[in-house]
TIMIVO-246587 format. One record per residue: residue number from 1; residue in one letter; x negated, y, z negated of N, C-alpha, C in turn. Coordinates in Angstrom, 1 decimal, decimal comma, m for minus. Atoms other than C-alpha are relative to their C-alpha. Last residue first. Layout:
// TIMIVO-246587
PT:NUM:A:X:Y:Z:X:Y:Z:X:Y:Z
...
//
This chain:
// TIMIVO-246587
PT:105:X:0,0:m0,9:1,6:20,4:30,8:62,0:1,1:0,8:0,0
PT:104:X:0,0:m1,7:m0,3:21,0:28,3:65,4:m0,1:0,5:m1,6
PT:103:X:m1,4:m0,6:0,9:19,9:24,6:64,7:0,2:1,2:0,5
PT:102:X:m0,7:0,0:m1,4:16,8:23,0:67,0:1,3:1,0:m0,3
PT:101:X:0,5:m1,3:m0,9:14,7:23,6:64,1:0,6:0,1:1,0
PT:100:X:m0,4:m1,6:1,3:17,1:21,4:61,5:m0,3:1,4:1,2
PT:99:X:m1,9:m0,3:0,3:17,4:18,6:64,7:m0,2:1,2:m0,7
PT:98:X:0,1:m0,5:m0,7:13,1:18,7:65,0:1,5:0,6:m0,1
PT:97:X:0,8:m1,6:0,0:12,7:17,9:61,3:0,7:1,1:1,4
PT:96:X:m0,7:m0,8:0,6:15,4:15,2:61,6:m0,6:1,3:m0,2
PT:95:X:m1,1:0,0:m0,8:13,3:13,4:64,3:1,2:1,0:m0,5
PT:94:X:0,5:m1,1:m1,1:10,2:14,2:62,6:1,3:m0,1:0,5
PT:93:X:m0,2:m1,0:0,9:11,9:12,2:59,0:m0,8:1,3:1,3
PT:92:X:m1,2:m0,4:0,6:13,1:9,4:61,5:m0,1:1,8:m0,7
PT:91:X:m0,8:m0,8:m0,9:9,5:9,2:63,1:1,9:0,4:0,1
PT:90:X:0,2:m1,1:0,2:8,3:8,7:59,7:0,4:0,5:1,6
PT:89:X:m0,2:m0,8:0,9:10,2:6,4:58,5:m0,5:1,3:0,7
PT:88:X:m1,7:m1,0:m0,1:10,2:4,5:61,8:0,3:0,7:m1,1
PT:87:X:m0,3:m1,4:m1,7:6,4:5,0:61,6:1,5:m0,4:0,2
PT:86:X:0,4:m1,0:0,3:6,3:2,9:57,6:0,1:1,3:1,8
PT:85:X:m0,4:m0,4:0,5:8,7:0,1:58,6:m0,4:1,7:m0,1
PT:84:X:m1,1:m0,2:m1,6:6,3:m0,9:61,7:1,1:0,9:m1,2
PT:83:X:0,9:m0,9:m1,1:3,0:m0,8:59,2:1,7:0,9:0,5
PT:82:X:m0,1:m1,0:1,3:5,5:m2,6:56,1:m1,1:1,1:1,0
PT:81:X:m1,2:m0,5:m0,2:5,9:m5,5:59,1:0,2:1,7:m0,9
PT:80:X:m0,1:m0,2:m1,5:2,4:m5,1:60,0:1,5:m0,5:0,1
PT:79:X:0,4:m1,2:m0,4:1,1:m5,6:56,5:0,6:0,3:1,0
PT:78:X:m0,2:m0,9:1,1:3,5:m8,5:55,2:m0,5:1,6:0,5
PT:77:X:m1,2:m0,9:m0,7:2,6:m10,0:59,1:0,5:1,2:m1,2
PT:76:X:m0,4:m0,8:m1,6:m0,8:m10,1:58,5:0,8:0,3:0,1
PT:75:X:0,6:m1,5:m0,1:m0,7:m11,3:54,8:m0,3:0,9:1,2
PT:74:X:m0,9:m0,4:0,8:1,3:m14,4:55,5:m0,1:1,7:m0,3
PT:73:X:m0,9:m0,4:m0,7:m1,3:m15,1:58,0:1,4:0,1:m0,1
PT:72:X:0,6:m1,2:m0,9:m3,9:m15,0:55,6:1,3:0,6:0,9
PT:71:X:0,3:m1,6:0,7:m2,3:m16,9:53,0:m0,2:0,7:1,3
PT:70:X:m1,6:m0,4:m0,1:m1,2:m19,6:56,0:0,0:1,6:m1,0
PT:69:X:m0,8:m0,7:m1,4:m4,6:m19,9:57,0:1,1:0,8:m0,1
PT:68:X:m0,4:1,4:m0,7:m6,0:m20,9:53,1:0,7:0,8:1,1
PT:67:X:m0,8:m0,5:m0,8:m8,4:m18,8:51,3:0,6:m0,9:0,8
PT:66:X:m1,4:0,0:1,1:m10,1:m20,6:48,1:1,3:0,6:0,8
PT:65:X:m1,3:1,2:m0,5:m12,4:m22,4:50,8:1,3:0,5:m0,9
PT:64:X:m0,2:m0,3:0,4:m14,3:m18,8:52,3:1,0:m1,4:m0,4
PT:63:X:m0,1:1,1:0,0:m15,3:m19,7:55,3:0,4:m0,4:m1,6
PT:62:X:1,3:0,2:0,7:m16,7:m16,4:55,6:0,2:m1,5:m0,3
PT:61:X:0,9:0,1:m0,9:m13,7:m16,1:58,7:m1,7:m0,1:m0,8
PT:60:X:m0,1:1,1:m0,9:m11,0:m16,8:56,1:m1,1:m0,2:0,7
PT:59:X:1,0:0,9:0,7:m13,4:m14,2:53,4:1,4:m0,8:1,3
PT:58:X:1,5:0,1:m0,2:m12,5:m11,6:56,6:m0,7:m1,3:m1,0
PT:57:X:0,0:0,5:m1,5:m8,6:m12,3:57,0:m2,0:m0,4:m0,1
PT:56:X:0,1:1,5:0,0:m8,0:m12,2:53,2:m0,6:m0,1:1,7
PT:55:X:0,4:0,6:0,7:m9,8:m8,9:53,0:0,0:m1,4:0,0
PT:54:X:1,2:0,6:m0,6:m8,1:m7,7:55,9:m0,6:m0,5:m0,5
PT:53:X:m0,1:0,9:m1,3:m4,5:m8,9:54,6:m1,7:0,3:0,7
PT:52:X:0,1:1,5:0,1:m5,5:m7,1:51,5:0,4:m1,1:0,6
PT:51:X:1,5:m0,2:0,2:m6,8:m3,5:53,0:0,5:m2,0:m0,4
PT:50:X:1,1:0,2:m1,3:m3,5:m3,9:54,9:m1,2:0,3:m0,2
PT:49:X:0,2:1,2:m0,6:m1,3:m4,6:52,1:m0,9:0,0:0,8
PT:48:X:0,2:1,4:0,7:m2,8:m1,6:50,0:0,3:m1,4:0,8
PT:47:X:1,5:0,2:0,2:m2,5:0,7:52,8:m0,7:m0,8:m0,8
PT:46:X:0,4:1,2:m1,9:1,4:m0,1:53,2:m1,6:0,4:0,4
PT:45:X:m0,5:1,0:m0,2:1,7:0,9:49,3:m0,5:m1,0:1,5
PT:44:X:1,2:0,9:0,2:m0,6:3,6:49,7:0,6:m1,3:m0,4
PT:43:X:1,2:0,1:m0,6:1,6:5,3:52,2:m0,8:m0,8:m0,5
PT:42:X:m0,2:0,9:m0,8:4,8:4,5:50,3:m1,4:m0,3:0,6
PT:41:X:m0,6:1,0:1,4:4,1:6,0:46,7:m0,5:m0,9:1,5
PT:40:X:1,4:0,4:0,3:2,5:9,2:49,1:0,2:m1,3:m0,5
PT:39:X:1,0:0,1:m1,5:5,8:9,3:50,8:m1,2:m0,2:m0,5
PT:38:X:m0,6:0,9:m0,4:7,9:9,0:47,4:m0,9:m0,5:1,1
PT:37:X:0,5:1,5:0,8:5,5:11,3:45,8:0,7:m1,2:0,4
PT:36:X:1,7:0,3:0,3:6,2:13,9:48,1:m0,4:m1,0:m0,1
PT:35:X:m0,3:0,1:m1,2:10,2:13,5:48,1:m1,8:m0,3:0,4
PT:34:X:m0,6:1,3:0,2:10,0:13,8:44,1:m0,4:m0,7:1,5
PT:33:X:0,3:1,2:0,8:8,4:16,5:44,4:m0,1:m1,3:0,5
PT:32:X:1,3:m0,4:m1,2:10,1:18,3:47,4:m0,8:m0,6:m1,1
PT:31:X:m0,3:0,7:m1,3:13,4:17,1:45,1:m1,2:0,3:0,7
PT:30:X:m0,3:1,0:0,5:11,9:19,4:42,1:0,0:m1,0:1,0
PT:29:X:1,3:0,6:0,2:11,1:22,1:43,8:0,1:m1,3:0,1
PT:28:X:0,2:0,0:m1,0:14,5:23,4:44,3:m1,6:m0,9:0,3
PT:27:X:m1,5:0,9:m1,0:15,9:22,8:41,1:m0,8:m0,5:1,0
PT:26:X:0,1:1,2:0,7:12,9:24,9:39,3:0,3:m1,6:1,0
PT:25:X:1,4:0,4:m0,7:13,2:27,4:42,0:m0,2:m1,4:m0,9
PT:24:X:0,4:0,1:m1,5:16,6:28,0:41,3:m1,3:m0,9:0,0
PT:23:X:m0,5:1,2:m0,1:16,4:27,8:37,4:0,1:m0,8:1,6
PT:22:X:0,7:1,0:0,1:13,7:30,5:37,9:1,0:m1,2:m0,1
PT:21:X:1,1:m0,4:m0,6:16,2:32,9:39,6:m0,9:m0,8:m0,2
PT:20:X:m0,4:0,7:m1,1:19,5:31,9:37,7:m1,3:0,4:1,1
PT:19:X:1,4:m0,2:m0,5:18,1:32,9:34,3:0,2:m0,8:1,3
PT:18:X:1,0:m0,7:0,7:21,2:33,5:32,4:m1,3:0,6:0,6
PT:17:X:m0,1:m1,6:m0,5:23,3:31,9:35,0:m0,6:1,0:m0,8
PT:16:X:m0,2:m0,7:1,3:21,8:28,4:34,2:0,5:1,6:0,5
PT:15:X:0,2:m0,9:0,9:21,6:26,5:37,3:0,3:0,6:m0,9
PT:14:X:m0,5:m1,3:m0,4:23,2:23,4:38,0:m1,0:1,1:m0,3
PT:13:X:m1,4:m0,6:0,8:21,5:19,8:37,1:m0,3:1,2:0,6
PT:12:X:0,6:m1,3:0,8:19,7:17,7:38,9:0,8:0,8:m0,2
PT:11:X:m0,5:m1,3:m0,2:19,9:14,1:39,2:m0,5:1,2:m0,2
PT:10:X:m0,3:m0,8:1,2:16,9:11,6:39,2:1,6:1,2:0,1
PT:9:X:0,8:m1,6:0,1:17,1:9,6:42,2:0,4:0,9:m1,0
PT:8:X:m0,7:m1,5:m0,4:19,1:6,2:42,1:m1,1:1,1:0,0
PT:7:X:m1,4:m0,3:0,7:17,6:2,7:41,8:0,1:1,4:0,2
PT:6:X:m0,7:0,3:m0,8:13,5:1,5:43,2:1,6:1,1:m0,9
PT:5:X:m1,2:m0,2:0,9:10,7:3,1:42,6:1,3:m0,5:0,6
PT:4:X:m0,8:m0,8:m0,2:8,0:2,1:45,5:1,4:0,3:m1,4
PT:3:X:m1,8:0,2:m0,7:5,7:0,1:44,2:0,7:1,2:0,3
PT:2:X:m1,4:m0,9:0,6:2,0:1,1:44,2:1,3:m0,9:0,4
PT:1:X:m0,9:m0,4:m1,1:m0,8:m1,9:44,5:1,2:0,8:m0,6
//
């Protein structure tokens, strides 16, 4: 299972006026990175609980004796609070999308 990184976000430093054109892009990148791998980090985080909440749910139903109720339904909600987390992320990060485009240039 992925964790999520936890503690501050890398800084990034100024550009260089020498080569202020790739330092830019460098910079700029960077964060859209980072920001990436943060959302993919998460996604297979809350697809990891909910492949192992169905897992436990299905050996419960094989009769399975090393699996006990409360695992299982410890593992339900774990997925399906980390489900409900995961769409207000992402209807936060649409909700700010739409605000930028809504902007005047």
């Amino acid at each position: 299972m992925t964790t999520i990184p936890k503690g501050p976000a890398p800084a990034l430093r100024a550009p260089d006026s020498h080569d202020a054109a790739s330092s830019t892009s460098a910079v700029a990148d960077k964060p859209q990175a980072d920001f990436s791998r943060s959302l993919t980090d998460l996604l297979q985080a809350v697809d990891g609980k909910i492949s192992t909440a169905d897992e436990l749910a299905a050996a419960q139903v094989r009769g399975d004796s090393d699996v006990q109720l409360h695992d299982v339904a410890l593992a339900l909600e774990k997925a399906d609070v980390s489900m409900r987390l995961m769409v207000k992320t992402r209807n936060k990060v649409v909700e700010a999308y739409q605000e930028i485009m809504r902007m005047p240039v």
